[in-house]
C-alpha positions in Angstrom: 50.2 -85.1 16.7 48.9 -81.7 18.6 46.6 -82.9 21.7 43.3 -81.1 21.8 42.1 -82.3 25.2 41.4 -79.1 27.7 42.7 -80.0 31.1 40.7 -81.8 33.5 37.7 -79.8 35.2 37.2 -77.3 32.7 34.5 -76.8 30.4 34.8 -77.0 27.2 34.3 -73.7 25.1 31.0 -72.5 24.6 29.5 -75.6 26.7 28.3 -72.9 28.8 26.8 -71.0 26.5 24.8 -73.5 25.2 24.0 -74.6 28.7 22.7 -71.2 29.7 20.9 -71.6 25.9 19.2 -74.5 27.0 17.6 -73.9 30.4 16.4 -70.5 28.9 14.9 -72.3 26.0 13.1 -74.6 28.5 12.2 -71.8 30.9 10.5 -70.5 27.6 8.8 -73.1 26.8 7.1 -73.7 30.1 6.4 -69.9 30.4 3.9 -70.3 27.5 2.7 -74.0 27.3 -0.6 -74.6 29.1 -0.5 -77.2 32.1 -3.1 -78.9 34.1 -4.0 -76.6 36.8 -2.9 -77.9 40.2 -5.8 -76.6 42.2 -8.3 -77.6 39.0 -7.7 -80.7 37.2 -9.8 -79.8 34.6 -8.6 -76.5 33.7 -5.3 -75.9 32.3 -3.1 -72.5 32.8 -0.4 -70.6 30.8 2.2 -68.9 33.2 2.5 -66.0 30.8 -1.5 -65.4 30.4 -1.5 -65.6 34.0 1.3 -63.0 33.9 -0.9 -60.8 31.5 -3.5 -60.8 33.8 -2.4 -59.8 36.8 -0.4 -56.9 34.5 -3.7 -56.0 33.6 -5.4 -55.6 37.0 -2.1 -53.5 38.1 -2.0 -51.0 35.5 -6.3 -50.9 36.2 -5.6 -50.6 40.0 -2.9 -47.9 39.0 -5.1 -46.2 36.9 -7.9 -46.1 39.5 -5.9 -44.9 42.2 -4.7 -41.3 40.0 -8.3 -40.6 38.1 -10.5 -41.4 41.7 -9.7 -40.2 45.4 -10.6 -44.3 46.2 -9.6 -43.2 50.3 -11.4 -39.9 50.4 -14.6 -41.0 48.8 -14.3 -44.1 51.1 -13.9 -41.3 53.7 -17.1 -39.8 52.4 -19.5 -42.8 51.8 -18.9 -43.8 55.8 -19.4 -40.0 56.9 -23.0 -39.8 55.0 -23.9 -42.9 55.7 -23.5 -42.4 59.7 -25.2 -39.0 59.3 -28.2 -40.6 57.9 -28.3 -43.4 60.2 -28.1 -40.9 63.6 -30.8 -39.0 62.4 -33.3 -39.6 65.1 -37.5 -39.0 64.2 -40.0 -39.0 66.9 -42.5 -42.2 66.9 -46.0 -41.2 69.0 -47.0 -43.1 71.8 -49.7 -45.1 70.9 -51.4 -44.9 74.6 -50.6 -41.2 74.7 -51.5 -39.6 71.1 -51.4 -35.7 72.1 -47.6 -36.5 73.9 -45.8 -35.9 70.7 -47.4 -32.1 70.6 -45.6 -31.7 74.3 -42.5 -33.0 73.3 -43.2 -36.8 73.9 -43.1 -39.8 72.3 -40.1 -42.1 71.7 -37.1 -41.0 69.5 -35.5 -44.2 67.2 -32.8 -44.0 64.0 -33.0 -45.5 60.9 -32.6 -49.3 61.6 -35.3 -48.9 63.9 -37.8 -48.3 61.2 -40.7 -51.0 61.1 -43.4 -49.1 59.9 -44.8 -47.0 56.5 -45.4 -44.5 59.7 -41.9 -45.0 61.1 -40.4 -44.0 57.5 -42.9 -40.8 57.1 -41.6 -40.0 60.2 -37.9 -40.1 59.7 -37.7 -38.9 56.1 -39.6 -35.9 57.4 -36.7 -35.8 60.3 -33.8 -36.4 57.3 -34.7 -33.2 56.0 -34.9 -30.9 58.8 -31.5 -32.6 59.9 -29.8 -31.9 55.7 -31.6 -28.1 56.5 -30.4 -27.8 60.0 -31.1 -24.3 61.7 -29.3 -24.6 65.1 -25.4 -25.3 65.6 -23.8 -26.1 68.6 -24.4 -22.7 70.0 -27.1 -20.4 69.4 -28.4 -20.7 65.3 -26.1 -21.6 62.5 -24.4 -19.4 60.9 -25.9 -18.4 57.0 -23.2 -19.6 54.9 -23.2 -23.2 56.4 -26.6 -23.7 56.4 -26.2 -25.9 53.3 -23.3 -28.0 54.0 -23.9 -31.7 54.9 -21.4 -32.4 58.1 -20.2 -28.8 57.2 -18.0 -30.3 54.7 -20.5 -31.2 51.3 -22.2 -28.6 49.5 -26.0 -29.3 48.9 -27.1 -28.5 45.2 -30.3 -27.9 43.4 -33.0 -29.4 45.6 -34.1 -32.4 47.8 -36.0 -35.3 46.0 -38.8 -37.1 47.6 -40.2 -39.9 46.0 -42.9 -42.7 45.9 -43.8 -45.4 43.9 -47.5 -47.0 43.9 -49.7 -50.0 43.1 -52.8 -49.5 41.8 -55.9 -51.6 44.0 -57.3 -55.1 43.3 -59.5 -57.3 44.4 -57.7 -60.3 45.4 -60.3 -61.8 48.0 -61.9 -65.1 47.1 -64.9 -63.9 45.0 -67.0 -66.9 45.9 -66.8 -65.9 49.4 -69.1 -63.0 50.2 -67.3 -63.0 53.9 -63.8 -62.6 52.6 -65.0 -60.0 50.0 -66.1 -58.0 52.7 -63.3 -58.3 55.1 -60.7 -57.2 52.8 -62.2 -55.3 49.5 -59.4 -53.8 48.4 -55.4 -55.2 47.8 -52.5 -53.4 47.1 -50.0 -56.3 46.0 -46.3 -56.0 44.9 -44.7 -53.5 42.7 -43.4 -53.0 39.8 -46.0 -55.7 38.9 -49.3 -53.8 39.6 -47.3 -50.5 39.1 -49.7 -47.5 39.4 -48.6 -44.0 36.5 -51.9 -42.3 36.5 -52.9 -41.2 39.7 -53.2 -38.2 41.3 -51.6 -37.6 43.8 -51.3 -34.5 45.9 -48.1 -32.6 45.4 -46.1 -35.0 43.4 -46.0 -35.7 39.9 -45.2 -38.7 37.8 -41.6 -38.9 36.4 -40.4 -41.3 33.9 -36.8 -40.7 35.0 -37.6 -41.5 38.6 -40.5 -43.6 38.0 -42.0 -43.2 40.2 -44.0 -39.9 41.9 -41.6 -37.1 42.5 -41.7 -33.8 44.7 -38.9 -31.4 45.0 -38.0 -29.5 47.7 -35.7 -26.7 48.0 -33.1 -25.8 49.9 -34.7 -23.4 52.3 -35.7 -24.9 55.7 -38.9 -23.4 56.2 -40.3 -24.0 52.8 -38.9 -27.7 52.9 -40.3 -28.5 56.0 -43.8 -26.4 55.0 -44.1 -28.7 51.8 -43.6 -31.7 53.7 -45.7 -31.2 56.7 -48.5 -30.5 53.8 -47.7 -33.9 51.8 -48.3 -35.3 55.4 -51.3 -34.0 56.3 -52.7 -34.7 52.9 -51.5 -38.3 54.0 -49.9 -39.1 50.2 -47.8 -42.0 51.8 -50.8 -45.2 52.2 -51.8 -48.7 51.7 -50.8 -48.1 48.3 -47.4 -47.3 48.3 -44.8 -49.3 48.2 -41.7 -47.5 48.1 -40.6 -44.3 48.9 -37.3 -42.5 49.5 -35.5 -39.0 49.9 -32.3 -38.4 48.2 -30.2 -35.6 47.9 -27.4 -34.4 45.9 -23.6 -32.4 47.3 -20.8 -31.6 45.9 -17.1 -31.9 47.9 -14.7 -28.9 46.6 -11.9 -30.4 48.8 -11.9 -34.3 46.8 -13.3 -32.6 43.3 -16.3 -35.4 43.3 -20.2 -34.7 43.5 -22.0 -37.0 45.6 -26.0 -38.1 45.9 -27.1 -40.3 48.1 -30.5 -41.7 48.5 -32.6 -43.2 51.9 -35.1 -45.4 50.3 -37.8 -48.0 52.1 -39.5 -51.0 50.5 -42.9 -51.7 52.0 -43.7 -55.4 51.1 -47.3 -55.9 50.7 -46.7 -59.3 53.3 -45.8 -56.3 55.8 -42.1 -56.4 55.9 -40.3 -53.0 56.0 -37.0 -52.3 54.4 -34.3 -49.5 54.2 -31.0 -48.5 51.7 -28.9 -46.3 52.0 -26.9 -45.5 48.2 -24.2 -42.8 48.0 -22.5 -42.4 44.4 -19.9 -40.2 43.5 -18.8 -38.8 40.3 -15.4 -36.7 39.6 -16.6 -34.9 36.3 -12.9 -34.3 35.4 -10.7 -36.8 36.8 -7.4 -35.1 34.4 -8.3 -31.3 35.5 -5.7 -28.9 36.3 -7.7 -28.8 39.7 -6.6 -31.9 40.4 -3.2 -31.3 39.0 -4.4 -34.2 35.7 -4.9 -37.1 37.7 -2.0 -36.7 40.8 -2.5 -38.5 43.7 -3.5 -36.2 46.1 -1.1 -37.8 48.6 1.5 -37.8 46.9 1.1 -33.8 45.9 0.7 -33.4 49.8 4.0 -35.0 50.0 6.1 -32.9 47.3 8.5 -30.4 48.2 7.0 -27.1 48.4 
């Protein structure tokens, strides 16, 4: 009789196989079975949606970084928003009112704005420093008169903007003595939102909404129509926010910019500030930008 017994210590054939077979099969199986979450009782997890998901926020990540310059507009948002926080506005001394007109008064930036005055003040200072007519020696030369930090190209026209309450009469009406104290309140907006006034040199706008004024890109004529919305005092008890915004455009990173300076005057007395820059690439797969490349890595091809 023929003995089929393989010699001692080796496998017999295709125990292997089915061994390999078998740990796959259970690898498998806890790839795609749910289990109680260890950090989450109550939750349970798949290993292969978990898998999905974090494919999914690689290829997005991917994607991202080849349709937007993610480090250049970075770049960009922190150099705007230094320049508008350095931009220094004159406040009057209060014990001295004619110092200002001989070069007095105190000079703050933008976090040291506290007052509806203190933000008149600077937004009027933010546009003489977008138009700027001096350089670091003698006046600036024509053709980069409208560059933000000599680098973004200003377009169309500088936006000011306010948004009004109408007035009420909050006092106690049963108190004659209150009554006259304080006849008139301006409360919070959007709330007691005010459309129909007029308002010297601005006009309502429904995109904005809000009372708009557009100033264009010449310095003198800027500066003219906003010394004039100044001394015709449009910024008062009733407004309760107001901003300047203004709109570039970066040939270097292919994106157009805007950033806005706005201020939120609380009716309690509380004065705030924003600063919002945005960009936009209009056409993220251009040839321009070679359909999408990463910039560094076309700066790091052979030539």
């Amino acid at each position: 009789m023929e003995d089929t017994r393989t010699p001692a210590g080796e496998p017999e054939p295709g125990k292997e196989d089915g061994d390999v077979f078998q740990w796959l099969s259970k690898l498998w199986g806890w790839f795609v079975s749910f289990q109680i979450s260890p950090t989450q009782p109550t939750a349970k997890l798949s290993p292969f949606m978990a898998t999905v998901r974090l494919s999914r926020i690689f290829v997005f990540c991917y994607m991202l970084g080849h349709t937007i310059p993610v480090a250049e507009v970075s770049e960009c948002v922190n150099g705007v928003d230094q320049f508008v926080n350095e931009v220094e506005f004159r406040r009057p001394d209060q014990l001295d009112p004619m110092a200002v007109e001989y070069g007095g008064g105190s000079h703050f930036t933008l976090d040291r704005v506290a007052t509806l005055d203190d933000a008149v003040l600077y937004s009027r200072a933010l546009v003489a420093a977008l138009l700027p007519a001096h350089a670091y020696l003698g006046e600036r030369d024509p053709e980069e008169q409208h560059y933000v930090l000599r680098v973004h190209r200003l377009v169309n026209s500088l936006v000011v903007r306010q948004r009004r309450v109408h007035s009420t009469n909050c006092a106690y009406e049963s108190e004659d003595a209150f009554s006259g104290l304080y006849p008139e309140c301006y409360e919070s907006w959007p709330e007691h939102e005010e459309k129909s006034e007029n308002v010297w040199g601005m006009e309502w706008s429904k995109t904005a909404r809000g009372y708009v004024t557009h100033l264009p890109l010449n310095r003198t004529v800027a500066l003219s129509r906003v010394n004039a919305l100044v001394r015709n005092k449009v910024w008062d008890r009733a407004t309760r926010e107001m901003s300047v915004g203004f709109a570039f455009h970066n040939a270097p990173g292919h994106f157009t910019g805007f950033c806005q300076v706005s201020f939120k005057i609380s009716p309690y007395g509380k004065v705030t500030h924003e600063v919002d820059t945005e960009f936009l690439r209009l056409h993220p797969y251009a040839k321009e930008v070679e359909a999408g490349t990463s910039r560094r890595r076309r700066s790091s091809s052979p030539s």
